[in-house]
C-alpha positions in Angstrom: 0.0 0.0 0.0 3.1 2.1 1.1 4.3 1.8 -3.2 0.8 2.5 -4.3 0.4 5.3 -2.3 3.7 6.9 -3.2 4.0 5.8 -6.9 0.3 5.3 -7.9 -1.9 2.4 -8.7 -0.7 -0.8 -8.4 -0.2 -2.5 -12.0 -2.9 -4.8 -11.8 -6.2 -4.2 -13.2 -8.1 -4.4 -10.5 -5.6 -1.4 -8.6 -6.1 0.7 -11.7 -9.6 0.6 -12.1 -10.3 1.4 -8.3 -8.4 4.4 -9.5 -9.9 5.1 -12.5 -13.7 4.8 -10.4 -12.7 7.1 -7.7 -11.6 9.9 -10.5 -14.5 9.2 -12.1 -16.5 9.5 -8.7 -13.9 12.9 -8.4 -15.2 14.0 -11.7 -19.1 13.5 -11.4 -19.2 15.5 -8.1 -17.0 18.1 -9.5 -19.6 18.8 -12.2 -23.2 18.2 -10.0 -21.2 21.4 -8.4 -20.8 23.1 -10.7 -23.6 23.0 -13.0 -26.0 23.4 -9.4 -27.1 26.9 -9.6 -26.0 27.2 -13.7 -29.0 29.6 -14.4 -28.8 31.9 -11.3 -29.9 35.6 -12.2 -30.9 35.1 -15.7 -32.0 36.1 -18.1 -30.7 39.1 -16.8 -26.4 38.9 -16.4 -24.9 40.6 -13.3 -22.1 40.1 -13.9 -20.3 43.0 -15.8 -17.2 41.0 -16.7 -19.8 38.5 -18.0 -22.3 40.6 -19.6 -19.8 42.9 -21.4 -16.6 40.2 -23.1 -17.1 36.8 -24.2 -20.5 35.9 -25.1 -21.3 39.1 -26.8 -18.0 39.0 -28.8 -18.8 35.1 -29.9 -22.3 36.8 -30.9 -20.8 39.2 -32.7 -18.2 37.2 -35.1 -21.6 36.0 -36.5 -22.5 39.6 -38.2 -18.8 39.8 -39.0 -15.4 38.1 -39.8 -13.4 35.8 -36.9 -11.1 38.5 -35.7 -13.1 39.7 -32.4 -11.1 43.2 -33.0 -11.0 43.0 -29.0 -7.8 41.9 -27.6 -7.8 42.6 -23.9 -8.7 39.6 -22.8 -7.4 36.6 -25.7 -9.9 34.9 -27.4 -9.7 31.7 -27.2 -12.8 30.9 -25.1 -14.8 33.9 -27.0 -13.6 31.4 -30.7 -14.9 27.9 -28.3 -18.4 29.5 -27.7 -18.9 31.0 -31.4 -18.7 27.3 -32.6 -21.0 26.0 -29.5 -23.3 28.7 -30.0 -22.9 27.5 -33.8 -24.1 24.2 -33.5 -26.5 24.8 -30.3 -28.9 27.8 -32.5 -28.5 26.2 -36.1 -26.4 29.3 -37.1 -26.1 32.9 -37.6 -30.0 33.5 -37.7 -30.3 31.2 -34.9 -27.9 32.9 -32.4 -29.6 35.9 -33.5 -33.0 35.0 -32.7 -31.8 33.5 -29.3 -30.1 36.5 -28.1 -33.6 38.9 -28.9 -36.1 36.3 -27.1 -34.0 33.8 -25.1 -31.1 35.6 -23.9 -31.3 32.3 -20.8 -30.2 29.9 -23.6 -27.6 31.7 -24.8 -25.5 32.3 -21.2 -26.7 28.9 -20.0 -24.9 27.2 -22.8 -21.8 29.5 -22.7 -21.7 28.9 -18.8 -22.0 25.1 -19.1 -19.0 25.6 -21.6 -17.3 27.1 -18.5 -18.4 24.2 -16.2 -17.2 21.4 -18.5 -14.3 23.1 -18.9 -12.9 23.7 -15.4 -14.5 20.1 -14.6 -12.0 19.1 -17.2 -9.4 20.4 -15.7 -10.0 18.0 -12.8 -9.7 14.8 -14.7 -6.6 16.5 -16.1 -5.2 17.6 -12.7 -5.9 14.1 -11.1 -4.0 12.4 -14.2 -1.0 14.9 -13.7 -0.6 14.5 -10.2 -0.6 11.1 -10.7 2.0 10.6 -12.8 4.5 13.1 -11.0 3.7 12.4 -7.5 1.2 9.4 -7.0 -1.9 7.8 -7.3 -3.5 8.9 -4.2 -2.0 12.5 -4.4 -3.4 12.4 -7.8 -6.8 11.8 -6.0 -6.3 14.4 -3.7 -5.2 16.9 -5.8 -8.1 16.4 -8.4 -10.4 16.3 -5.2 -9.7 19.5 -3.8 -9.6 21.4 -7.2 -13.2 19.8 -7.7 -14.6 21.2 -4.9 -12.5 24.7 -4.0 -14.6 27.8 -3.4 -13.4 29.9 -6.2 -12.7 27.3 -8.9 -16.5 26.2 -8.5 -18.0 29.5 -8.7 -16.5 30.6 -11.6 -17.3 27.7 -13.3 -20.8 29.0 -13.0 -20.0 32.2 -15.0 -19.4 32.8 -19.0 -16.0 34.1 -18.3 -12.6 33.0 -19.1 -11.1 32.1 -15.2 -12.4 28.5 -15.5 -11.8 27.2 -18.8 -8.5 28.5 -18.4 -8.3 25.6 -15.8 -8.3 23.4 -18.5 -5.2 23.9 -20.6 -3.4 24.5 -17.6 -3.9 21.2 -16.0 -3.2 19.9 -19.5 0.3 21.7 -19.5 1.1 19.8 -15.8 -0.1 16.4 -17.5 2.7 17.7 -19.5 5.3 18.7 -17.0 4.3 15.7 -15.4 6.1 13.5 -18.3 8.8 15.6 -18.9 9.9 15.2 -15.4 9.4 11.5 -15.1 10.1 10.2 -18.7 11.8 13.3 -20.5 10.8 12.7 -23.8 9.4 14.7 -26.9 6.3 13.5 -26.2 5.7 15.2 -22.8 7.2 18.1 -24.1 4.5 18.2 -27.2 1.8 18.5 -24.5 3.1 20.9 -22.4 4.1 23.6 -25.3 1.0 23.1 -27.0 -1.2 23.8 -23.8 1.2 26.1 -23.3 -0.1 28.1 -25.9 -3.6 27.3 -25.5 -3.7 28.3 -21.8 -2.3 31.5 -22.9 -4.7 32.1 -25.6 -7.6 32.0 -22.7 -5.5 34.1 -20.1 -2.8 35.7 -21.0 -1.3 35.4 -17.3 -1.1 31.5 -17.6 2.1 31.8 -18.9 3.4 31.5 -15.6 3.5 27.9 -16.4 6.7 28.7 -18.6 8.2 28.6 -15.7 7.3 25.4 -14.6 7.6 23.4 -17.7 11.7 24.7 -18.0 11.9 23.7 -14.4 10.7 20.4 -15.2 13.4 19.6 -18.2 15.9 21.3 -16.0 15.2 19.1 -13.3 13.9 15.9 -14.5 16.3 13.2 -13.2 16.4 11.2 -16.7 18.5 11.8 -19.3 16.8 13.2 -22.9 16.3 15.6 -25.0 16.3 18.9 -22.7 17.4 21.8 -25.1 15.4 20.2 -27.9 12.4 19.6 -26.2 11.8 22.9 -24.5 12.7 24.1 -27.8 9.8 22.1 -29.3 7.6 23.2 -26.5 8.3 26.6 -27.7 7.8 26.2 -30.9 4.2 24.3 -30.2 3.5 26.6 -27.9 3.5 29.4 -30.6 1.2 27.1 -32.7 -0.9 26.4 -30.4 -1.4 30.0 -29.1 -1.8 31.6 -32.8 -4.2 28.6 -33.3 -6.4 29.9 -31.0 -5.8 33.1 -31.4 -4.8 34.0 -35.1 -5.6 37.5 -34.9 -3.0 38.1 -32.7 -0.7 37.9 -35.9 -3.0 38.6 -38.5 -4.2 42.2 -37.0 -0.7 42.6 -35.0 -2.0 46.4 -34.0 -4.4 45.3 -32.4 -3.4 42.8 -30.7 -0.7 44.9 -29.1 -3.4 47.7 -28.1 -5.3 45.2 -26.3 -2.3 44.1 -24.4 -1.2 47.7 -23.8 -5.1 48.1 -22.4 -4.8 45.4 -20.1 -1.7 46.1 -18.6 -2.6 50.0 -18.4 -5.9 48.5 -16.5 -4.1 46.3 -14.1 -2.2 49.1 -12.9 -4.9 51.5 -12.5 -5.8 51.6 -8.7 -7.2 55.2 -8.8 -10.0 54.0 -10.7 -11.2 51.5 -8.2 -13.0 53.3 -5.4 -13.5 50.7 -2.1 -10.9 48.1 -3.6 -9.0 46.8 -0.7 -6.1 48.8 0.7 -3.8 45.8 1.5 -1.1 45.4 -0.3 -1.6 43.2 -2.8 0.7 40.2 -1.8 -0.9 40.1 1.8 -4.3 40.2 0.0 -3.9 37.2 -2.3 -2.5 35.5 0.5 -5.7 36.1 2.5 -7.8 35.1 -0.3 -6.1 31.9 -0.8 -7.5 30.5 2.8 -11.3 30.7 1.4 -11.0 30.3 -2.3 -8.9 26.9 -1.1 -9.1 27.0 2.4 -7.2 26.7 5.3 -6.2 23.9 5.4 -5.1 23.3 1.5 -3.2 26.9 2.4 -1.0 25.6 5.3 -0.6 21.9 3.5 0.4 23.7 0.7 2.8 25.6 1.7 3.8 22.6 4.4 4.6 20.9 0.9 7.1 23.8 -0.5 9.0 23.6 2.3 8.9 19.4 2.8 9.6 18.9 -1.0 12.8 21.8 -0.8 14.1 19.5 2.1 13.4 16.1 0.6 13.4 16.6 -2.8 14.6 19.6 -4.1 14.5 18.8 -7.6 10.8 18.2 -7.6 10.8 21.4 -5.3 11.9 23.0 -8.4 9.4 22.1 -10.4 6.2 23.4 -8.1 7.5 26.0 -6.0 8.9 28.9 -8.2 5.7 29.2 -10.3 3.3 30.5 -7.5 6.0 32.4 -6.4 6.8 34.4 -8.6 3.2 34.7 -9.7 2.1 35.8 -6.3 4.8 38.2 -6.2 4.0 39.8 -9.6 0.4 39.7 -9.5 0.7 41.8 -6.0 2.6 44.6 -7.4 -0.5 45.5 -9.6 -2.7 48.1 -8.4 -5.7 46.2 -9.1 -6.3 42.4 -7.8 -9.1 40.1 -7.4 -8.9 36.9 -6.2 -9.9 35.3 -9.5 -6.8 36.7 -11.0 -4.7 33.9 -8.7 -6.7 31.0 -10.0 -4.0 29.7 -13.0 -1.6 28.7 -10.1 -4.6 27.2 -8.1 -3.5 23.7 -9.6 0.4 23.4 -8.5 -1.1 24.7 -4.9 -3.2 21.9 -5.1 -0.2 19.9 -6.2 1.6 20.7 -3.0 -0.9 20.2 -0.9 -2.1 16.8 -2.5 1.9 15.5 -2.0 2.2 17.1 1.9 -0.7 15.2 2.8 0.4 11.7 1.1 3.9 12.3 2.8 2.2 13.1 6.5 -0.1 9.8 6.0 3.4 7.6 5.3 4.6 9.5 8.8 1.3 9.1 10.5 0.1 5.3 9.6 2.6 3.3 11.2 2.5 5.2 14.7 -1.3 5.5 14.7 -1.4 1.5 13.4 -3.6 2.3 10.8 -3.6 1.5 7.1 -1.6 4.5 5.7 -4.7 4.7 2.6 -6.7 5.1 5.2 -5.1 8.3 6.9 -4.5 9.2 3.5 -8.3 9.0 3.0 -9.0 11.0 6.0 -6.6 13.5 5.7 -7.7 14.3 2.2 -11.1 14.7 3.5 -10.2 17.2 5.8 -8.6 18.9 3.4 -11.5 19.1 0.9 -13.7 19.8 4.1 -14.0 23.9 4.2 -14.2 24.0 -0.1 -16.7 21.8 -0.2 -19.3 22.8 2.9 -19.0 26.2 1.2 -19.2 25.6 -2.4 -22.8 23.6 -1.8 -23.8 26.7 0.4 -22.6 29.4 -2.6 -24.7 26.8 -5.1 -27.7 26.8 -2.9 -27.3 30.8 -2.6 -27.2 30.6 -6.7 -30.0 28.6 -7.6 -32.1 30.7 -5.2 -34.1 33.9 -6.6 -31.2 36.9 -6.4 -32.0 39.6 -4.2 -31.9 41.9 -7.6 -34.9 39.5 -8.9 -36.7 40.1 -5.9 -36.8 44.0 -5.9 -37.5 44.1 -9.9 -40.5 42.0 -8.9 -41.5 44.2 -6.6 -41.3 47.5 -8.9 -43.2 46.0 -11.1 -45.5 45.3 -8.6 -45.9 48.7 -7.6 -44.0 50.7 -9.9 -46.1 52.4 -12.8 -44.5 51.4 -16.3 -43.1 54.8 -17.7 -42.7 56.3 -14.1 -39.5 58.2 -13.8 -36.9 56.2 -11.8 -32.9 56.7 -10.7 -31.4 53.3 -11.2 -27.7 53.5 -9.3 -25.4 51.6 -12.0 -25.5 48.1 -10.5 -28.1 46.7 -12.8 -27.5 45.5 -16.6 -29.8 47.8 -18.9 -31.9 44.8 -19.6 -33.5 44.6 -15.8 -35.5 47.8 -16.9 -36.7 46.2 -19.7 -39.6 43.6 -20.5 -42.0 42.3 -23.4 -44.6 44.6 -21.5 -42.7 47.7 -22.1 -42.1 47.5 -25.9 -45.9 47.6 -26.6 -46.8 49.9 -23.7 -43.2 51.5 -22.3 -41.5 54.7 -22.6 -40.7 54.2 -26.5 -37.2 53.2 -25.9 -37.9 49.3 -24.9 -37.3 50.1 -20.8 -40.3 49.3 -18.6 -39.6 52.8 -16.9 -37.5 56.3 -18.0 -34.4 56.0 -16.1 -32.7 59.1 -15.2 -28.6 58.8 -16.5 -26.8 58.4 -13.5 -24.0 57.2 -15.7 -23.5 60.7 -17.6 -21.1 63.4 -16.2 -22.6 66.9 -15.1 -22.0 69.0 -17.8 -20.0 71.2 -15.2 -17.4 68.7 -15.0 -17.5 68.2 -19.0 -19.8 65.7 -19.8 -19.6 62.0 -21.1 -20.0 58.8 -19.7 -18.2 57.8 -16.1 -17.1 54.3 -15.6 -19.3 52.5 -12.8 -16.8 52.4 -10.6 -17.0 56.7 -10.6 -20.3 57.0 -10.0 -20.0 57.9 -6.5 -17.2 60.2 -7.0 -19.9 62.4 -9.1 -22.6 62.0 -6.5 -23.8 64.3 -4.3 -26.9 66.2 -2.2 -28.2 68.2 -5.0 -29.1 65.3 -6.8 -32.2 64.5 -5.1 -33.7 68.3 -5.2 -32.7 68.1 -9.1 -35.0 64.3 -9.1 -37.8 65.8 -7.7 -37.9 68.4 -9.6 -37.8 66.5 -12.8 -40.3 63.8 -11.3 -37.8 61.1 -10.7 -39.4 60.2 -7.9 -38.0 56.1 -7.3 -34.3 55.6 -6.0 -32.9 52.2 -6.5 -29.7 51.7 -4.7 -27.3 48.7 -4.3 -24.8 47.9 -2.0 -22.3 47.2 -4.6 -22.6 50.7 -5.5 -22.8 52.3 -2.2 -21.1 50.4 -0.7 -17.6 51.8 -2.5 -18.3 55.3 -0.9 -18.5 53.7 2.5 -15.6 51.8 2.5 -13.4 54.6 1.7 -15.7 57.9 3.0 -12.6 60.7 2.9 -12.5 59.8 -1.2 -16.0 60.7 -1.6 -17.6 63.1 1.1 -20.2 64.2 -1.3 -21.7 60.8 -2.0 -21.7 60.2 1.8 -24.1 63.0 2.7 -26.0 62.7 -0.5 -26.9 59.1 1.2 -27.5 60.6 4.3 -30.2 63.0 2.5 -31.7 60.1 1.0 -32.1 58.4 4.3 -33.1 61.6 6.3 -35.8 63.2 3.5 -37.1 60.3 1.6 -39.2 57.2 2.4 -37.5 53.5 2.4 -40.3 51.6 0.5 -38.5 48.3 -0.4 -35.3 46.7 1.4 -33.8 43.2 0.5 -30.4 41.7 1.3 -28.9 38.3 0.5 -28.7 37.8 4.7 -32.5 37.7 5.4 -32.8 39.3 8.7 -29.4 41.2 8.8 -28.9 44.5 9.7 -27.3 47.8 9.1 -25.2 48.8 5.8 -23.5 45.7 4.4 -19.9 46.3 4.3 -18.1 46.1 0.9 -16.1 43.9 -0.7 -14.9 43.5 -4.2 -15.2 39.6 -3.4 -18.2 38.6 -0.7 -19.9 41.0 -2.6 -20.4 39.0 -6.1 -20.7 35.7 -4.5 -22.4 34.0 -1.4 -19.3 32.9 0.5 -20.1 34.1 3.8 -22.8 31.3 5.4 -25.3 33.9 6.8 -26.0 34.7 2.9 -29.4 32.9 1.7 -28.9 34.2 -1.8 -26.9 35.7 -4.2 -27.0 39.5 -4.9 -26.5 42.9 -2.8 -28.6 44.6 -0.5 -31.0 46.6 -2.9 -33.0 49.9 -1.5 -36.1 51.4 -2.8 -36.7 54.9 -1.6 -40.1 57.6 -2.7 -39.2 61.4 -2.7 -41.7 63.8 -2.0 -41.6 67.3 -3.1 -41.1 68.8 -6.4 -43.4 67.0 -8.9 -43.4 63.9 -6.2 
C-alpha cells in the first residue's frame, strides 16, 4: 500500500480501475457542483465581466469576420463559444434569434461551456498528479480542485477564469512527463497547452516557468534543449491557433495588451478596492478560495519537498512564487486573478498530505490509505461545505430578482426612476414595455446616472465613478424632474462607505436620502441582517459568507416627496 500510495496504482487491473472509479467518482461530483445553480440571475447577467466580453463577442463574429477586433482579454474561449453557439442555434439566424427572445439559452450554454471546462481540468489535474507524485496524491489533488470555493464558482460564470483551468492542467499532464520520462512526447503537451492556456488568459504563462523547471530538473536523461525548444515552438502554434488574430491584426493585438496592462495598474479607478497590499491580499484570499487547510498543507509541501526533494521542489514551488509576487505589485487584484496557479497549490498540498499519512500510519497502526483517505477529506472539508452553500445561494431567486418583482408590482410602467449603476440595462426592460413603455424598450424612464454633469465636461463615467460624481443636490434636481423612485445597491454604495474621505459628497447625498425620503422596499442576500453591508470586491459578487441565503446585494427602494413627487 506504502508503493501504491507513493508511486500510484498498483499495475494490476483491479488497482487501476479502483483508480480510475474514484476519479471518475472525483469527476461526477465536481460537475453536480458546478452545473447546481448554472441559471442563477438570468435572463438578466450581473455580472459585468460577463455581460460585457465573451458571449457578446462570440455573438458578434456572427454579423462579421473571426477577428473579435477585442484583444484585452485573448480569445480563445470567446472562438470555443462561437462554434458551440454554432451548432447549439442552427447558425447565424439562430444565435440571433436566441439572443432577442432567449437571452437564458444563450449564457446557460456558454456557462455550461465554462463548467465542463474547469470540470476538465479535474480529470486532467488528477492524471497529472498522478504521474509526478502518486496515485493517491493524484486523487487528492483532483479532489480539492473539484470542490474549491473559487474554482467552482467561476465555473458558474461565461468568463474566461475556468476554462483557463483546463489547458493549464493539461500543460502539468505535460510537465508531469517531462519530469518522469523526458521525452518529446511530454514536451509536445506541455508547449501546446502552453499556448492554449495563454490564448484564454494571458497570465497562464506563468507555467513557462514550470515546464523549463521540469526539463531542467527531471532526473532522466533526454532531450532537454530540444524539447523545450519544441515546447516553444508548439506553444506558438498552439497559441496563434487559438488566437490568429494576434498575428493577423498585429496592432491590435498589441493595443489590447497595452489596455490590459494599463488596466491592471490602475488603482485610482477602483473606489473601495482593498487597501492591502496586494501580496498580503492574495495571501488572504487563498485560505477561502482553497481553504485553510489546503493553504497551510500547501505551503507545508514547499517547504517538505525543498528539504526532501529539491528537484521536484523546483518544479512546483517557483511558479506560484513568482506569480504571487507579480500579481501583488498591480494596483488592481481580485482573487480570480490567482486562479491559474490554483492547480500546483493543489499539487503541493495533495503531496504534503500523502507524505504526512506515510509519517502518521505506522504510529497510529492504521492502514496508511486510510489516513491518506481521512486526511484528504479534511482537506476538501471547508471547499466543499461552502461551495454547496454558494450553489444553494445561486439557484435561489437573487436579491436583484426580488426588488425588480416588486417595482413592477408597484412601480407604474413609464414612471421616472434613478437606477444607481448596478443593474445590466436589460433589468428595466420587458415584453410589456415595448408595446406599452417609454418608446425606448425600458419598462420605466431612467434618469442617466451614468452621464457626467455637464459642469465637470460631460460623457460617460465608468461605474466604478459613480460615486465620485454623486452628491446632495441630486435629489432636489430628481424631484424636480419627477424622478421620484431611488434604486440603490450595495455594490454601489457600498464603495463610498468603504473609503468615505475619497467621496464626502456621496456620503451625505446618502445621508439625505435616508433623512428626507421614504425607504419603501429593502432586501439583502442575509434575510434578517442588519445595518449597511460592508463592501467587498469579493463577498460581494458571490455567497461565500454562510449567513447569505442568496446571491446579490442589498437593494434599497426609496419615494421622494416634493417637487413634482
Amino acid at each position: 500500500m506504502l508503493k501504491a500510495l507513493r508511486h500510484g496504482p498498483s499495475r494490476g487491473w483491479r488497482g487501476e480501475r479502483r483508480w480510475l472509479l474514484a476519479v471518475a467518482g472525483i469527476v461526477l461530483g465536481a460537475l453536480a457542483l458546478r452545473l447546481w445553480g448554472i441559471r442563477h440571475g438570468l435572463p438578466y447577467v450581473y455580472n459585468a465581466d460577463e455581460n460585457a466580453h465573451f458571449v457578446p463577442r462570440a455573438v458578434g463574429m456572427f454579423g462579421h469576420s473571426l477577428n473579435p477586433g477585442y484583444f484585452v482579454n485573448p480569445p480563445a474561449y470567446t472562438y470555443l463559444l462561437h462554434l458551440v453557439l454554432d451548432l447549439r442555434f442552427g447558425g447565424r439566424a439562430g444565435v440571433g434569434e436566441a439572443m432577442a427572445v432567449d437571452r437564458t439559452a444563450v449564457f446557460e450554454t456558454a456557462r455550461i461551456v465554462a463548467a465542463v471546462l474547469g470540470t476538465g481540468a479535474v480529470a486532467l489535474l488528477a492524471w497529472a498528479g498522478r504521474r509526478l507524485t502518486g496515485g493517491a496524491a493524484g486523487l487528492i489533488a483532483g479532489a480539492l480542485l473539484a470542490v474549491s470555493f473559487l474554482p467552482v464558482h467561476y465555473s458558474h460564470l461565461a468568463l474566461n477564469d475556468a476554462p483557463t483551468l483546463a489547458p493549464v492542467c493539461l500543460a502539468l499532464l505535460g510537465v508531469a512527463t517531462i519530469y518522469r520520462h523526458n521525452g518529446y512526447g511530454g514536451y509536445a503537451v506541455a508547449g501546446l497547452a502552453l499556448g492554449l492556456a495563454c490564448a484564454t488568459k494571458y497570465t497562464a504563462g506563468i507555467l513557462v516557468l514550470t515546464i523549463a523547471a521540469a526539463a531542467l530538473a527531471t532526473p532522466v536523461p533526454g532531450p532537454r534543449l530540444r524539447g523545450l525548444v519544441l515546447a516553444g515552438v508548439l506553444s506558438l502554434v498552439g497559441f496563434l491557433a487559438a488566437n490568429p488574430y494576434a498575428l493577423l491584426d498585429l496592432s491590435a493585438f498589441r493595443e489590447g495588451l497595452s489596455h490590459q496592462s494599463e488596466a491592471s495598474g490602475d488603482g485610482g479607478g477602483k473606489l473601495g478596492l482593498s487597501s492591502d497590499g496586494g501580496v498580503v491580499y492574495y495571501l488572504g484570499t487563498v485560505t477561502w478560495g482553497l481553504g485553510w487547510l489546503p493553504a497551510l498543507a500547501a505551503l507545508g509541501g514547499a517547504i517538505g519537498l525543498a528539504i526532501r526533494d529539491r528537484r521536484l521542489a523546483l518544479v512546483l514551488v517557483p511558479a506560484p512564487l513568482v506569480f504571487l509576487a507579480f500579481m501583488g505589485t498591480q494596483d488592481r487584484f481580485f482573487a480570480r486573478w490567482l486562479l491559474p496557479v490554483y492547480p500546483l497549490l493543489c499539487l503541493l498540498a495533495a503531496w504534503a498530505v500523502v507524505t504526512a499519512a506515510v509519517w502518521l500510519a505506522p504510529r497510529l497502526r492504521v492502514r496508511t490509505a486510510a489516513v491518506a483517505a481521512g486526511l484528504g477529506a479534511l482537506l476538501c472539508l471547508q471547499g466543499l461545505v461552502f461551495s454547496v452553500h454558494n450553489d444553494r445561494a445561486l439557484a435561489r431567486d437573487d436579491t436583484r430578482q426580488l426588488a425588480r418583482e416588486w417595482m413592477v408590482a408597484n412601480v407604474p410602467i413609464r414612471s421616472k426612476v434613478v437606477i444607481e449603476p448596478f443593474l445590466p440595462a436589460a433589468w428595466a426592460a420587458d415584453a410589456q414595455s415595448v408595446r406599452e413603455g417609454t418608446g425606448n424598450g425600458l419598462r420605466w424612464n431612467k434618469w442617466p446616472t451614468l452621464r457626467a454633469p455637464d459642469a465637470e465636461g460631460g460623457g460617460v463615467l465608468r461605474f466604478e465613478d459613480y460615486e465620485r460624481h454623486t452628491r446632495p443636490a441630486l435629489l432636489g434636481a430628481y424631484a424636480r424632474g419627477g424622478y421620484c423612485w431611488v434604486v440603490t445597491g450595495s455594490t454601489q454604495y457600498g464603495r463610498a462607505f468603504a473609503e468615505p474621505r475619497e467621496v464626502p459628497d456621496a456620503i451625505r447625498y446618502y445621508a439625505a436620502l435616508e433623512r428626507d425620503a421614504e425607504l419603501v422596499y429593502e432586501t439583502r442576500p442575509d434575510e434578517g441582517g442588519k445595518g449597511r453591508l460592508p463592501f467587498s470586491y469579493d463577498f460581494s459578487f458571490n455567497a461565500y459568507p454562510l449567513d447569505y441565503d442568496r446571491m446579490g446585494p442589498e437593494v434599497r427602494i426609496y419615494r421622494l416627496s416634493g417637487g413634482k413627487c
